[in-house]
N, C-alpha and C positions, 0 to 999 in steps of 0.2 A: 504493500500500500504506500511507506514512505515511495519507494520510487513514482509511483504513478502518480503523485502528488509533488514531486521533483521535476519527470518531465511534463505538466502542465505547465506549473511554474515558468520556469526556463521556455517556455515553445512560447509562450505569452510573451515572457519578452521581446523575443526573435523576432515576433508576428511585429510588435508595435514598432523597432528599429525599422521592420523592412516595409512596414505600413507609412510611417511616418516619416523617415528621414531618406527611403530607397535605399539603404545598405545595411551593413553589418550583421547581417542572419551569420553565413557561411560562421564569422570569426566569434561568432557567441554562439551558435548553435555544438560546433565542434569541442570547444572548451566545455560546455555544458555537459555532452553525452559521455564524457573521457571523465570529468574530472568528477564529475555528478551522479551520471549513473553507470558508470564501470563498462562503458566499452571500448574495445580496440581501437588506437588510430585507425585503421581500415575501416571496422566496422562503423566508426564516428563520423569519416569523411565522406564514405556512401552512402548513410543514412540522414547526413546534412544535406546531400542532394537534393534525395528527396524531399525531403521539409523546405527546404528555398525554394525547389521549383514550384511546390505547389500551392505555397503562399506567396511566391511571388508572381504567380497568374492571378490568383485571388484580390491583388494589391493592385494588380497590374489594372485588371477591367475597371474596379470602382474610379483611380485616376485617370483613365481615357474617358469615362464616363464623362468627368469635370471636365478635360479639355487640356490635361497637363500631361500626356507624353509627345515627343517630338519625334514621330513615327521616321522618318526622315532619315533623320540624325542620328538615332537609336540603332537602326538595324544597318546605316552603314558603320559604327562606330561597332559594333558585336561584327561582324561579318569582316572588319580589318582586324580583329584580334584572333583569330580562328591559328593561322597559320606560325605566328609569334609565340604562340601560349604554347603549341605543338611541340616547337625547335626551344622555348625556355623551358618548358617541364621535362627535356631531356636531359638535358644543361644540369638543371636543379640535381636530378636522381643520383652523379656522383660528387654533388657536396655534403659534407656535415647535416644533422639536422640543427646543432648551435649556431651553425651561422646562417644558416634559411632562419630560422626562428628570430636572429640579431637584425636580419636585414629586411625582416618581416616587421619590425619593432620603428626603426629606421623608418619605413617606405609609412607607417601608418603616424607616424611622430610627423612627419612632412607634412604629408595630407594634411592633416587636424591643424598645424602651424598655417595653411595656406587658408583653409577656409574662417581661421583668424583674422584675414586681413581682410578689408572693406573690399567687395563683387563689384567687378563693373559687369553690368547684365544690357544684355542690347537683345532686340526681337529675335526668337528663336526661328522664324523666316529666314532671318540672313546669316545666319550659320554656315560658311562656308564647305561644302565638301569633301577639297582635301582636307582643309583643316580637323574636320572630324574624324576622316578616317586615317590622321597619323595619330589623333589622340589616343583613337583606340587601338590600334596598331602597338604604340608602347603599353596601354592599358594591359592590352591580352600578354605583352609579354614578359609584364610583371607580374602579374595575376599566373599565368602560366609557373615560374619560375617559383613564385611562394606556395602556387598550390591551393588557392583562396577563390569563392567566388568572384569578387574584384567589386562587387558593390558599394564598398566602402571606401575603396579608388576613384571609380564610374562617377559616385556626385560630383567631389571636389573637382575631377576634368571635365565636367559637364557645365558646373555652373564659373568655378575659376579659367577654365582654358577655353572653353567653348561660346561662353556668356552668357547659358539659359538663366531665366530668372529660376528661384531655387525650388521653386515649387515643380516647374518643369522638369527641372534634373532630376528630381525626386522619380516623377513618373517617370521620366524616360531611361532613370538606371535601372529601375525595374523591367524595364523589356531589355537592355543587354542583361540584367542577371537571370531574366528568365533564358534566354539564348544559351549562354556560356554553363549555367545550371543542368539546363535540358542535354544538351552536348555530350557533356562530360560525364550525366549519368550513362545515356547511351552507350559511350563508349569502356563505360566499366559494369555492363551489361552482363558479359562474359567472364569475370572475374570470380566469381562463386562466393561471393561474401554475403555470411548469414546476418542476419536482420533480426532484431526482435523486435517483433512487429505492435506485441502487447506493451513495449515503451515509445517505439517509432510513431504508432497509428496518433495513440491522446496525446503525442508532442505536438506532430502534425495538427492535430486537430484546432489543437489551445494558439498553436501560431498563426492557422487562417481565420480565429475570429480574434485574435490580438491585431490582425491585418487591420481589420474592418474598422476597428477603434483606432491605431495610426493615422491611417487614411482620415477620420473625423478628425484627431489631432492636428494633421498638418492644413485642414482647411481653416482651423482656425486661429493659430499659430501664424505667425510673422514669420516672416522666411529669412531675416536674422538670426529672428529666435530660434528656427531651427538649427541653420548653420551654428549657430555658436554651441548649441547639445551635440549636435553629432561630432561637433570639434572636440569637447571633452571625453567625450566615448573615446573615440580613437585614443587621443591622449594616456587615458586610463589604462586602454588595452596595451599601449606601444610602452608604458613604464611595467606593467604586470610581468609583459613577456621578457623585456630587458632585465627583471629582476630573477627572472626564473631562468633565463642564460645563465648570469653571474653567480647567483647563489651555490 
């Protein structure tokens, strides 16, 4: 019973991060299921798959509903990171995992530093093309490289590199997280890793109506306000992981 009262818990958060701010399921969801209710990194990083994807379709529809993903932009910026994520998650396989986890700490300490600094936001119409699709191009090939959905990268290059207002990045990181989520489960399809479905399913569950309540969160939230919460998350996550390097 404690567990299934753990992963509710936890899945509710996940839901409101990927409901409210478009990211950080993947890097809360995985910490949760490892350090919380005793699964494998394998079994953690395939069953956070799961849980992303399907609350971030969940996240995904209510925000297109409002009028806040940038259809456009979104699936060129997921469709340039395909082939980087590929050629970085091979890269990754023979380093250390201390210094994947250091440079994981690093990449999410940046982030959260950048979406500190006052957004210049200009109409999501003139979003240039290339310009998107190098964002995401490096996006995927970090994200590749740490091994992360990359939702928690995707805003900050969405509304600091790209200039969507934030409410848009929001929705629109949610369709590359759904993209890069969906992908990646597919392709660990064939892997045979067991699932425990009686922790998996009510995690899932509690994060797509944690989605629902995000999503109402971020329409009425200030989209400082939000930037400046998802700045401290990260923060919080990028000194956790540094300290658990060092320690």
């Amino acid at each position: 019973m404690t567990g299934l009262v753990l992963a509710l818990l936890a899945g509710a958060v996940v839901g409101l991060a990927l409901g409210g701010l478009g990211g950080g399921g993947s890097v809360l969801a995985v910490p949760a299921l490892i350090y919380l209710l005793g699964f494998t990194p394998a079994q953690a990083t395939t069953a956070s798959l799961v849980i992303v994807t399907l609350t971030s379709v969940t996240a995904l529809t209510g925000h297109a509903r409002d009028g806040n993903v940038a259809w456009r932009t979104g699936l060129l910026f997921a469709a340039a990171g395909v082939v980087p994520a590929t050629l970085a998650g091979a890269a990754a396989g023979r380093l250390p995992q201390p210094v994947l986890t250091a440079a994981f700490a690093v990449v999410a300490g940046t982030a959260a530093l950048r979406m500190l600094r006052p957004a210049r936001t200009e109409p999501s119409g003139h979003v240039h093309p290339g310009k998107a699709g190098a964002a995401g191009a490096g996006l995927g090939a970090v994200t590749g490289f740490l091994g992360v959905g990359g939702g928690f990268l995707a805003v900050p290059a969405l509304a600091g590199v790209l200039g969507l207002a934030m409410r848009t990045a929001v929705g629109t990181s949610l369709l590359v997280i759904t993209i890069n989520s969906l992908a990646a489960l597919v392709a660990r399809g064939g892997a045979g890793t067991h699932l425990d479905w009686a922790v998996t399913a009510p995690f899932t569950g509690a994060a797509i109506l944690g989605a629902w309540d995000g999503r109402r969160l971020a329409r009425k939230a200030e989209g400082e306000t939000l930037r400046k919460v998802f700045a401290c998350v990260l923060l919080a996550l990028a000194a956790f992981m540094l300290v658990d390097v060092l320690v």
